[in-house]
C-alpha positions in Angstrom: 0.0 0.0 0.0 1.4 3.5 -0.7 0.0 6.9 1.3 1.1 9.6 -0.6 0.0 12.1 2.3 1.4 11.1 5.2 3.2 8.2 7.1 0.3 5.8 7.2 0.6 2.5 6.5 -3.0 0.5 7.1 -6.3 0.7 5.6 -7.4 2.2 9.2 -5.1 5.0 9.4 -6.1 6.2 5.4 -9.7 6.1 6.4 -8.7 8.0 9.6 -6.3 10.5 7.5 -9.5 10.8 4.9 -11.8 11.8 7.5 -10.0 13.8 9.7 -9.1 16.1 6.3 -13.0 16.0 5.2 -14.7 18.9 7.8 -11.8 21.1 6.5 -11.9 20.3 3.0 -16.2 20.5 3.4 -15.8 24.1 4.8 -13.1 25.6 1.7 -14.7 27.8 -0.4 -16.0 26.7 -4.1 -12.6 29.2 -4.7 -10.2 27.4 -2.9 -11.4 24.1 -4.3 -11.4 25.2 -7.4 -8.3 26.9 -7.2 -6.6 23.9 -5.9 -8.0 21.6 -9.1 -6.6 24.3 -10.8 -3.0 23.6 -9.6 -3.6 19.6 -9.7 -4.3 19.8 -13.4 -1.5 22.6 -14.1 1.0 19.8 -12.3 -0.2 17.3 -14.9 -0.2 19.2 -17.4 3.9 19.7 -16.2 4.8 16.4 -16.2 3.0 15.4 -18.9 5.6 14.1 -21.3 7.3 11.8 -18.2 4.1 10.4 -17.3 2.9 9.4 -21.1 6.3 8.0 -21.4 5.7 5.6 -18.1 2.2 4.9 -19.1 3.1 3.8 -22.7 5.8 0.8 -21.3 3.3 -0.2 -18.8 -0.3 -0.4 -20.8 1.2 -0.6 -24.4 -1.1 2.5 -25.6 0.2 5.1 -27.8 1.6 8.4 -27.7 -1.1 10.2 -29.1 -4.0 8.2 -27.4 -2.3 9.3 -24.1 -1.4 12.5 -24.8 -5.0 13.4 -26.0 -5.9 11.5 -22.7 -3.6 13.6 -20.4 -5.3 16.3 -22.1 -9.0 15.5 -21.5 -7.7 14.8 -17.5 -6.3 18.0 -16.5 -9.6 19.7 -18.5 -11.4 18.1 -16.6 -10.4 19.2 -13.4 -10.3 22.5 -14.7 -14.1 22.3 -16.1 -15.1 20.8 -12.7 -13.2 24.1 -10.9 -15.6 26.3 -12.8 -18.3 24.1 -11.9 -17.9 24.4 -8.1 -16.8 28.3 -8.4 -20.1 29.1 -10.2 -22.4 27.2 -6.9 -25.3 26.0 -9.2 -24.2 22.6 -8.3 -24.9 23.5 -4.8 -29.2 24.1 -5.3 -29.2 26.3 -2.4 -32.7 26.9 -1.9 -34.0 29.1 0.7 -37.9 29.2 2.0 -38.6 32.4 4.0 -40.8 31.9 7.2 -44.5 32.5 5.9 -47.2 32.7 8.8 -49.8 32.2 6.2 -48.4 29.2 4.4 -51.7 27.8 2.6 -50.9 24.8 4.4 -50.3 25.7 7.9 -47.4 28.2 8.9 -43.9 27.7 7.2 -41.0 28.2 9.3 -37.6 29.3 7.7 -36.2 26.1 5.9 -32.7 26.2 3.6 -31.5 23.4 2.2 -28.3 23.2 0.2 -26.1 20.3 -1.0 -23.5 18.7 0.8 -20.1 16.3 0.9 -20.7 13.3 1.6 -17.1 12.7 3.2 -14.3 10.4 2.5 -14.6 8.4 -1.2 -12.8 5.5 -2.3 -11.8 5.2 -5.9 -11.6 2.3 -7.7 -8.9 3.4 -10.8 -9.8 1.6 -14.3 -7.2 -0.1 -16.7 -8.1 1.5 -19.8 -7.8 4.8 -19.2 -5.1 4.7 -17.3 -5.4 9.0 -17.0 -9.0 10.0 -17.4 -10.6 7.2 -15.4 -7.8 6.4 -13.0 -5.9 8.5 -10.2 -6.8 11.8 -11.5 -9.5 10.8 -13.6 -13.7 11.9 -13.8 -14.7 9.9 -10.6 -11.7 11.7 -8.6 -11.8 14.9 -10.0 -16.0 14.7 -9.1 -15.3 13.6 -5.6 -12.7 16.4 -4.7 -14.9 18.7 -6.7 -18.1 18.3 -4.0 -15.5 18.7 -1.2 -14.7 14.9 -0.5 -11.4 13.5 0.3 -10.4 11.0 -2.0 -8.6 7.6 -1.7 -7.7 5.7 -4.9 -7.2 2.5 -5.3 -4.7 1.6 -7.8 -5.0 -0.5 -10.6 -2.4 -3.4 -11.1 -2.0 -2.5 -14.9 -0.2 0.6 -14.2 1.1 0.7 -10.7 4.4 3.0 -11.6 2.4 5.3 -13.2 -0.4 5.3 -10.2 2.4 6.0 -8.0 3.8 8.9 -9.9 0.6 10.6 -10.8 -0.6 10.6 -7.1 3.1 12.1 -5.9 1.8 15.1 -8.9 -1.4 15.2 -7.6 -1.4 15.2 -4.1 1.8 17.8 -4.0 -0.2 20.1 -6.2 -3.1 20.0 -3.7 -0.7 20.1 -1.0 0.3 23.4 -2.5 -2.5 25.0 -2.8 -3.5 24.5 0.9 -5.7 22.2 1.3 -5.8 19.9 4.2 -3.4 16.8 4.5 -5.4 13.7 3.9 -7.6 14.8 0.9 -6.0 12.6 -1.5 -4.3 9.4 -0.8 -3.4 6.2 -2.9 -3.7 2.5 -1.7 -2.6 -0.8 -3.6 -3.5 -4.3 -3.4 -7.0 -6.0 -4.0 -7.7 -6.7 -0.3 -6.8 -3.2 1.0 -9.2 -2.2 -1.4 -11.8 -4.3 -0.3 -10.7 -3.6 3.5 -10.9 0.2 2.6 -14.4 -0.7 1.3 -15.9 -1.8 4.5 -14.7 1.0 6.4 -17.3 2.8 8.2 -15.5 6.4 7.7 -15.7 5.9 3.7 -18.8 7.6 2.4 -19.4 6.4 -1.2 -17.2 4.1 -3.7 -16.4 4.7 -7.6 -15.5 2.0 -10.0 -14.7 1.4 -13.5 -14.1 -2.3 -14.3 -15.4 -5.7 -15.0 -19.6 -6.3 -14.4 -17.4 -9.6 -12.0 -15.5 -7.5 -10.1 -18.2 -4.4 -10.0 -20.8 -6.5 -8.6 -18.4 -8.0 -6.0 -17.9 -4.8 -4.8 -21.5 -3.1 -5.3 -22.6 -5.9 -2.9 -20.0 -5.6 -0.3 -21.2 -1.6 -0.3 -24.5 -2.6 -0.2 -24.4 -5.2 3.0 -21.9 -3.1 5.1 -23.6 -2.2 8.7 -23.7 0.9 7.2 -24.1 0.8 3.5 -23.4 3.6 1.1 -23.8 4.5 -2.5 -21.5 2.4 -4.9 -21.2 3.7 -8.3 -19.7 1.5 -10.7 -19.2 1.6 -14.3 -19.2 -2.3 -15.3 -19.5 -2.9 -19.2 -21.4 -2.0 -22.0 -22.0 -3.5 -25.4 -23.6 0.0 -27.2 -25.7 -1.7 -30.2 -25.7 0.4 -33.6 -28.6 0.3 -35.4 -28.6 1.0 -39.1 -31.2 1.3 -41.8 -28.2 0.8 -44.8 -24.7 -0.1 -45.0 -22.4 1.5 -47.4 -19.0 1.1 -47.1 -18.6 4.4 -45.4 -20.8 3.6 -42.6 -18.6 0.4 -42.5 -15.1 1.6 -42.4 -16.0 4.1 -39.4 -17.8 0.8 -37.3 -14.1 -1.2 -38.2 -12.3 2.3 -37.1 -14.5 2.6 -34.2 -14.4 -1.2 -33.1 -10.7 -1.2 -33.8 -9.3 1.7 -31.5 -7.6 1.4 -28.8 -7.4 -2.3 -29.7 -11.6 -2.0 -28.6 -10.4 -1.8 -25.2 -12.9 0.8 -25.0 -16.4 0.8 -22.4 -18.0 2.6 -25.6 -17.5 0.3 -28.5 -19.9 -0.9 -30.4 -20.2 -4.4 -30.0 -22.9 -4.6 -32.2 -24.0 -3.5 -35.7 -27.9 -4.1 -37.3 -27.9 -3.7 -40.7 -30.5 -5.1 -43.7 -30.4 -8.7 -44.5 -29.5 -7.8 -47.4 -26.1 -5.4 -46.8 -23.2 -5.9 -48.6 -20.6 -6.8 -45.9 -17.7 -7.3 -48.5 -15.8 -4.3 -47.7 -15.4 -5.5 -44.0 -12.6 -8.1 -44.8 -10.3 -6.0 -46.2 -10.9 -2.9 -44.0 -10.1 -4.7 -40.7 -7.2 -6.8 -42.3 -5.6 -3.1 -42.9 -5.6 -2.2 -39.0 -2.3 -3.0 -37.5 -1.8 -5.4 -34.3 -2.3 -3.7 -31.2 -1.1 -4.7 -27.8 -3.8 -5.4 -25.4 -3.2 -4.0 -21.7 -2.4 -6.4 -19.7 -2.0 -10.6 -20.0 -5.2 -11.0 -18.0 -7.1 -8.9 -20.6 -5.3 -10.4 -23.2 -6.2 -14.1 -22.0 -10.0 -13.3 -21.4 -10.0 -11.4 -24.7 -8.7 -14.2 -26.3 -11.3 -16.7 -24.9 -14.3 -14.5 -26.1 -13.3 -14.6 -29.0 -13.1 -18.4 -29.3 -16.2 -18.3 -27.9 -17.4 -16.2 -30.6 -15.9 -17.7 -33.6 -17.1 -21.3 -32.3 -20.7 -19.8 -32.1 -23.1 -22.1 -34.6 -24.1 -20.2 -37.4 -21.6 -17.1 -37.1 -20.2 -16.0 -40.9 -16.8 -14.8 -40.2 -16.2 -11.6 -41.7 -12.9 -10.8 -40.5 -11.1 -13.6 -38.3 -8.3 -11.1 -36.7 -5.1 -12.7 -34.7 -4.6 -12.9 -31.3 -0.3 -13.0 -31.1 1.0 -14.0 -27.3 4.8 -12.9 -27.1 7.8 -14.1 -24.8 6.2 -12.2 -21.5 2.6 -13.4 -22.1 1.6 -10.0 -23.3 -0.9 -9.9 -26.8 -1.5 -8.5 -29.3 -4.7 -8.6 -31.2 -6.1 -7.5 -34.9 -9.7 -6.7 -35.1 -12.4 -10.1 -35.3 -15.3 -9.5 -36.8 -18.4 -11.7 -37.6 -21.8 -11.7 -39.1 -25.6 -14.0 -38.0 -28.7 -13.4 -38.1 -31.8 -12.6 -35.7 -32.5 -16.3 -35.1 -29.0 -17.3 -34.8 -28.3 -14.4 -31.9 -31.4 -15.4 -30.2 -30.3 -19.1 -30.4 -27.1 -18.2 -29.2 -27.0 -15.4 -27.1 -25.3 -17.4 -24.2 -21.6 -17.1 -26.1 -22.8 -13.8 -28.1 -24.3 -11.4 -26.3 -21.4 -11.1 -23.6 -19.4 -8.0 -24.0 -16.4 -8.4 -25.9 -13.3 -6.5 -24.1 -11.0 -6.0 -27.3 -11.5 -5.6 -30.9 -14.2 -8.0 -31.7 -17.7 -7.2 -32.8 -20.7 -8.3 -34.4 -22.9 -7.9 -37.5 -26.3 -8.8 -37.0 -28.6 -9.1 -40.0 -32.2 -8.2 -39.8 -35.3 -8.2 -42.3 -37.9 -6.0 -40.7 -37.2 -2.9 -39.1 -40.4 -2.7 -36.5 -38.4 -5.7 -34.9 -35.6 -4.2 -33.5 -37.7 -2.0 -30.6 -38.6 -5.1 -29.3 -35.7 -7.2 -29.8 -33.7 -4.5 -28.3 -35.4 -4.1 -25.2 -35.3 -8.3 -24.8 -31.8 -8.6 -25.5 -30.1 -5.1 -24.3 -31.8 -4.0 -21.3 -29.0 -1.7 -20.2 -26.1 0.4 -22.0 -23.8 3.5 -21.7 -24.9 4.3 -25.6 -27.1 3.0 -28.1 -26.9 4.4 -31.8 -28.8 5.3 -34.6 -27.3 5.7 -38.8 -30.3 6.8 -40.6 -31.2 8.8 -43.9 -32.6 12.3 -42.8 -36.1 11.3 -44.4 -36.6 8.1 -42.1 -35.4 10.1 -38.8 -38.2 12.8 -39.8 -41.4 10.0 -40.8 -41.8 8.9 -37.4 -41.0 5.6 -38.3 -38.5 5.2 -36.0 -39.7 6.8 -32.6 -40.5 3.8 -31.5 -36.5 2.6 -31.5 -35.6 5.3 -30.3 -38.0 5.5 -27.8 -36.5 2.1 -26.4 -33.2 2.9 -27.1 -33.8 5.7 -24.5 -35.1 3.8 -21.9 -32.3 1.3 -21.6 -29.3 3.9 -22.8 -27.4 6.7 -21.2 -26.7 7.9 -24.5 -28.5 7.7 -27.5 -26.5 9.2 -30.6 -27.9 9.6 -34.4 -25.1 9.1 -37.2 -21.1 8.9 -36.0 -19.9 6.2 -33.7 -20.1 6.1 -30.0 -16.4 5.7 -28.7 -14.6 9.1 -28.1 -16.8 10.5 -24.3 -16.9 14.3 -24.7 -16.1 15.8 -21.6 -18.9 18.3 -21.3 -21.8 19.8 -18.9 -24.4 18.4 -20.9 -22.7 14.3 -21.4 -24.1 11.8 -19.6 -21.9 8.6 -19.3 -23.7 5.9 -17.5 -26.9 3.7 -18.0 -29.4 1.5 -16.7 -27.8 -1.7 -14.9 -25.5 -3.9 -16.5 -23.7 -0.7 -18.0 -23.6 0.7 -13.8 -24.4 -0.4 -10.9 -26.5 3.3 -10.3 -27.7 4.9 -13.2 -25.4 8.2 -12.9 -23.1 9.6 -15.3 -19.5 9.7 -14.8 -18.3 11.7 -17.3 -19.4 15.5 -17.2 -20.4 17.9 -14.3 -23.7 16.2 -13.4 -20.9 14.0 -11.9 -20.6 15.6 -8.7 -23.9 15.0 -7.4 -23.0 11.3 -6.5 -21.1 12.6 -3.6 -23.6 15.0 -2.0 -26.1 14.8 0.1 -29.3 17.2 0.7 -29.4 18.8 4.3 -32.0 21.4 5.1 -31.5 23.9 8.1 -34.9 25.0 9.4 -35.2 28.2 11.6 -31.5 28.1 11.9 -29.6 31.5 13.1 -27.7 33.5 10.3 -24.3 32.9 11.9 -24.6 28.6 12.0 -25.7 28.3 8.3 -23.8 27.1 5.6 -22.4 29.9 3.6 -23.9 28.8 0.2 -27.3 29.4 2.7 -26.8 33.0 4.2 -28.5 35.9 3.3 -25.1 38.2 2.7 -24.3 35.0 0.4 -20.5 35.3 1.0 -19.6 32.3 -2.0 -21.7 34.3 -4.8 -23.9 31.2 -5.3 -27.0 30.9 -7.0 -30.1 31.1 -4.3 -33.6 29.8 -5.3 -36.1 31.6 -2.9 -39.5 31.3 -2.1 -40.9 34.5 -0.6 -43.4 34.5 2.2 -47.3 34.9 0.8 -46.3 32.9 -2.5 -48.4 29.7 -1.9 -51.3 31.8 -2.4 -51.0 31.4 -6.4 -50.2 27.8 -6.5 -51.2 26.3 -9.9 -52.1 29.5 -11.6 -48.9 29.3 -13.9 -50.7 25.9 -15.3 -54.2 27.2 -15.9 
């Protein structure tokens, strides 16, 4: 285990470190907070070129994937600073005392959002910057005011160490209190750190396996807490043609990143009667890529036996799967086609999500089938996908897909492909369960609400509220207030 804070050395004293530090960190202004993500992504930004270079001997990614990645990381932090400076996130809302409350007298009640105390992060392999040590699920946590402990992931344990030393003497820095971030190793410190009552909330980004493990240990604790995991998706694409254009970008988009990717489509609808001729000679172009890890590699390599041996399945695009000396592989993207019947029939070794660059074609004769079929066989994703010709997306023919690609999706895109997360306000990343565990996004600044918690303050004195709550407003926050005599026009805004 490895404390990058202080002189700790057990899962007990990080949880004590975390939530001795989290009254102080609560109480720093949105400015400070800001100002100290600010510094944490400046310090990345700094060492940049000596962290990409660790990253790429330890995950096999490339330069420009993990510079771009670096990139997105330290924006991130610096989007979330805004976030937290401008207070919306807070929803202070303030009800002024109203003797004649239409309902019986209203005392003074403010209610405002609030940290929800020490978080433990669970670090993901794939991204070993945006969804790791400094990544969305960290930068969200520290962002609502809550001390953060990350666990590291085996896959990149050099570079773990090294980002948290950036981060946490950035922070350190900028003032705030010793114990806000912290870095643990090892799968049972992890799981140790998890049971602790003084840790408030848990993140994750991983396998549906692992996720559920530790969803359920959250979940039975004497004192559970919210667990939000990200576990796997397999983002169907459904399309009403198939050019070749449309076909090279699902390749592209199946292909990067060797498909290690939680976004890539694992599945593309087309007509039963699509010419799927171009796909062979567009995925034997991509070069081998190296997978992460030889535990990714070796479960990658048995889905897609799985795959390949499936009754029925019309290989499109076989791929190789290379092992080398050190057990590390390297794969080439695996394509196949079947039918409706033949994925129903066999949706025990083809519906499971694919971690690599393998995906599927799935034929299909009649349209007004696939609301249904996807709501039987896809109940939850982090995207779903429509390619359609501007006259059918305008006809109404098909609202009802999209209608049940919304129910089951976090996000549903029309045309382009669904890997490449934009790190905005407006993106939610997340879906209903399998894709998480809690249907939240963790991508974005609607992030940061997994770590507060609503407390009202009723008839409270001016000098014990919060400041986001005061009437002299010292953090410049937004204030939502409901004047005294208001009730009295109840409704007449919907007559």
């Amino acid at each position: 285990m490895t404390d990058t804070t202080s002189s700790a050395t057990t899962v007990a004293d990080v949880a004590a470190t975390a939530a001795h530090a989290a009254r102080a960190f609560a109480r720093a202004s949105p400015r400070e907070r800001g100002a100290a993500l600010v510094a944490a992504a400046d310090a990345l930004d700094s060492h940049a070129a000596e962290l990409i270079a660790i990253a790429m001997r330890e995950t096999g990614l490339g330069e420009a994937r993990l510079t771009g990645e670096v990139t997105r990381t330290s924006w991130q932090l610096r989007l979330f600073a805004d976030a937290i400076v401008d207070g919306a996130y807070l929803d202070a809302r303030i009800d002024d005392a109203d003797p004649d409350y239409v309902i019986g007298p209203r005392p003074d009640v403010r209610r405002v959002l609030e940290p929800l105390g020490p978080v433990l992060n669970f670090a993901a392999s794939n991204f070993p910057f945006a969804f790791s040590v400094a990544g969305g699920d960290t930068a969200a946590a520290l962002a609502a005011g809550c001390p953060v402990v990350v666990k590291a992931h085996s896959g990149h344990l050099e570079l773990s160490r090294r980002t948290a030393q950036v981060v946490a003497a950035a922070l350190a820095d900028a003032g705030m209190p010793d114990g806000v971030f912290q870095l643990i190793e090892g799968q049972q410190n992890g799981v140790d750190l998890l049971q602790d009552d003084r840790i408030r909330a848990g993140a994750f980004t991983g396998s549906t396996h692992v996720g559920r493990l530790l969803a359920d240990i959250a979940a039975t604790r004497s004192r559970p807490i919210p667990f939000y995991g990200e576990l796997g998706s397999v983002n169907p694409v459904y399309a009403t043609y198939a050019d070749a254009e449309l076909l090279q970008g699902f390749v592209t988009s199946v292909a990067g990143s060797a498909g290690q990717l939680c976004t890539k489509p694992g599945f593309l609808f087309v007509p039963s009667d699509a010419d799927l001729s171009s796909v062979s000679a567009t995925a034997g172009a991509v070069a081998e890529h190296r997978l992460l890890n030889p535990g990714i590699g070796r479960a990658f390599a048995g889905r897609r036996d799985a795959v390949l041996g499936a009754e029925g399945a019309v290989v499109l695009s076989a791929g190789e799967v290379r092992e080398d000396e050190a057990g590390q592989r390297y794969a080439t993207p695996t394509v196949v086609a079947v039918d409706l019947d033949t994925l129903r029939a066999h949706r025990d070794e083809l519906l499971e999500e694919s971690f690599g660059p393998l995906s599927i074609v799935v034929r299909y004769d009649d349209p007004s089938e696939l609301p249904a079929l996807h709501e039987e066989l896809f109940p939850g994703n982090l995207t779903a996908t429509v390619h359609a010709r501007p006259a059918e997306l305008a006809d109404g023919s098909l609202d009802p897909l999209v209608d049940a690609l919304a129910a089951t999706s976090g996000r549903v895109l029309f045309g382009g492909w669904p890997t490449g997360v934009s790190v905005t306000p407006a993106m939610q990343h997340g879906g209903p369960y399998p894709a998480t565990t809690t249907d939240a996004t963790s991508v974005g600044t609607a992030g940061i609400t997994r770590f507060l918690r609503g407390v009202a303050y009723q008839n409270a004195p001016q000098e014990l509220l919060p400041a986001a709550l005061r009437d002299d407003n010292p953090w410049g926050v937004p204030q939502t207030r409901s004047a005294a005599g208001g009730s009295a026009d109840w409704g007449s805004f919907a007559r």
